[in-house]
N, C-alpha and C positions, 0 to 999 in steps of 0.2 A: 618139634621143639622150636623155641622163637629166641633163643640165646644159649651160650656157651659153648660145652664139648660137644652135646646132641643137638645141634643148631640144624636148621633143615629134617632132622631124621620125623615123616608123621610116625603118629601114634596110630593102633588101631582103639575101636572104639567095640563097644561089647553089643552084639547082635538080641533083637526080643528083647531088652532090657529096658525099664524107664531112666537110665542115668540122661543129665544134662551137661555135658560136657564142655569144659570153660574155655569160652574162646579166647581167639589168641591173642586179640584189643585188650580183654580182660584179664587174662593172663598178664601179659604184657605192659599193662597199669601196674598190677601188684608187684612185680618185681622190679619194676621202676622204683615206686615208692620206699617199698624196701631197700633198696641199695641208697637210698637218701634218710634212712635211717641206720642207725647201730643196730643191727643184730648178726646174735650170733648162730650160725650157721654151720657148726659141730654136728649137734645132733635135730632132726627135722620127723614131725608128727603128723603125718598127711591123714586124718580121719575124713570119713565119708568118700575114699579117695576113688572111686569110678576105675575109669584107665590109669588112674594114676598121675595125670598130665603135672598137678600141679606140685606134687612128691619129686615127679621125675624132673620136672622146670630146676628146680631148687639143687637136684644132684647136677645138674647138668651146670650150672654156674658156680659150685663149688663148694655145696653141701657135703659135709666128709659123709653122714648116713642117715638114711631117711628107712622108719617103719609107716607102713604103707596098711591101714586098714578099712574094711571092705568086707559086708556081708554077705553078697552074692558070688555065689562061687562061679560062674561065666567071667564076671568082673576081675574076679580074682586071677583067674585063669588068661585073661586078655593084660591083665594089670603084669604076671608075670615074663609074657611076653613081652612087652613093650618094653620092661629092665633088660632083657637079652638083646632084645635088637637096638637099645642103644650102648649097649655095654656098659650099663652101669649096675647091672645084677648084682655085683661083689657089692655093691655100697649099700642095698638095702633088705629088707625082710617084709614079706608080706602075710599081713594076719588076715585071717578069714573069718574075722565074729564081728558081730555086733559091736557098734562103739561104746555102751555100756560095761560089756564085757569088757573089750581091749580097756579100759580106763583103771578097771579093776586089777585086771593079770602086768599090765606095763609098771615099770620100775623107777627106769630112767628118767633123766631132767630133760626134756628136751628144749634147745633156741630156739625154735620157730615151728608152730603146730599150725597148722592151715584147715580149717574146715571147709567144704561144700557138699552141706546137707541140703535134702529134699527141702523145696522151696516151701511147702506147706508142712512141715514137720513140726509135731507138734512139743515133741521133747526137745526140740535147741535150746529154749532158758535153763531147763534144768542140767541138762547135761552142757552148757557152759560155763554154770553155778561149781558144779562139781570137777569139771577139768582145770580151771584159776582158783578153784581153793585145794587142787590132790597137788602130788609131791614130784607130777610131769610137768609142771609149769617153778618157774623161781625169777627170782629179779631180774635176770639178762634174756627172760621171755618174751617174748613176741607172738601173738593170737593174731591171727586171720581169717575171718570169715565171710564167704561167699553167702549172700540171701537177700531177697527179693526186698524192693525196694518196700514193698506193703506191710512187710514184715521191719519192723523198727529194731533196733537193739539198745539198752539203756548204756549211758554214760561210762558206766564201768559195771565190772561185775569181782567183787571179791578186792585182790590188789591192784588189777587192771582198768587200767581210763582206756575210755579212745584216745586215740591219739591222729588218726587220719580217718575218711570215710573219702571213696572213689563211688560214682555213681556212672552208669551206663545203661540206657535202659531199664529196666524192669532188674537189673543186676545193680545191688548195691553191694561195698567190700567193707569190711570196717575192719579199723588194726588198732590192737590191743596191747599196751606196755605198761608194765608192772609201774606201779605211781611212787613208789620206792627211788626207781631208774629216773625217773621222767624229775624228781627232785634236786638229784646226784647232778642232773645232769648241770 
């Protein structure tokens, strides 16, 4: 972890598995940015979430709880280790499906949903279609998604504009805020 309560603690990373796990420049960008924005930080929606790193970033600076999903179960299994060994287990729950699935079964509004889906994935438009128009996202939202700089994202999708885009490498971030908010503001 590269900030807050689990600062210094590493993560482990999942063995045989193809995750890409976000390094800590990059990491460490978005939660920059983010704290130079308003968001709220109650409830946190890590999809595609590997180890977890970027679920667990967000508890560890003061995220009250974060669901954490993940369809590999190795992932999952590394992912809930990584909650124990920094002690922040009590703050989150980890799903084991598919992020189509978890889109469908999840209830909650969550402040801040973090994506890092596989770089060549070819569901990201629509399943980002479908997460800024369901009933996990609302005004005091915030989208963030990790994907390749090749892979573009349009302007907005639904109620959400970009509102920032970070670039590193072959890693582009773009963040996403309800255009309701971005008016108020």
């Amino acid at each position: 972890m590269i900030g807050g309560e689990a600062k210094g603690r590493h993560l482990k990373t999942p063995k045989g598995v193809t995750t890409r796990p976000t390094s800590d420049l990059v990491r460490g960008a978005i939660f920059n940015t983010l704290q130079s924005l308003e968001v709220d930080w109650s409830r946190v929606l890590d999809l595609y979430a590997g180890s977890g790193a970027l679920g667990i970033e967000a508890l560890s600076r003061g995220a009250g709880w974060a669901d954490f999903v993940e369809h590999d179960e190795r992932c999952c299994a590394v992912l809930r280790e990584n909650l124990d060994h920094t002690g922040l287990a009590g703050r989150g729950h980890v799903y084991c499906v598919k992020v189509p699935k978890a889109l469908s079964i999840l209830k909650d509004e969550y402040g801040l949903v973090l994506l890092d889906p596989p770089y060549e994935d070819p569901s990201l438009l629509p399943t980002l279609e479908k997460l800024t128009s369901s009933a996990l996202v609302g005004a005091s939202s915030t989208v963030v998604i990790e994907h390749s700089r090749r892979t573009p994202l349009p302007s907005s999708f639904s109620d959400f504009a970009l509102v920032k885009e970070i670039r590193h490498g072959d890693t582009c971030v773009s963040v996403y805020q309800s255009k309701s908010r971005r008016l108020e503001s």
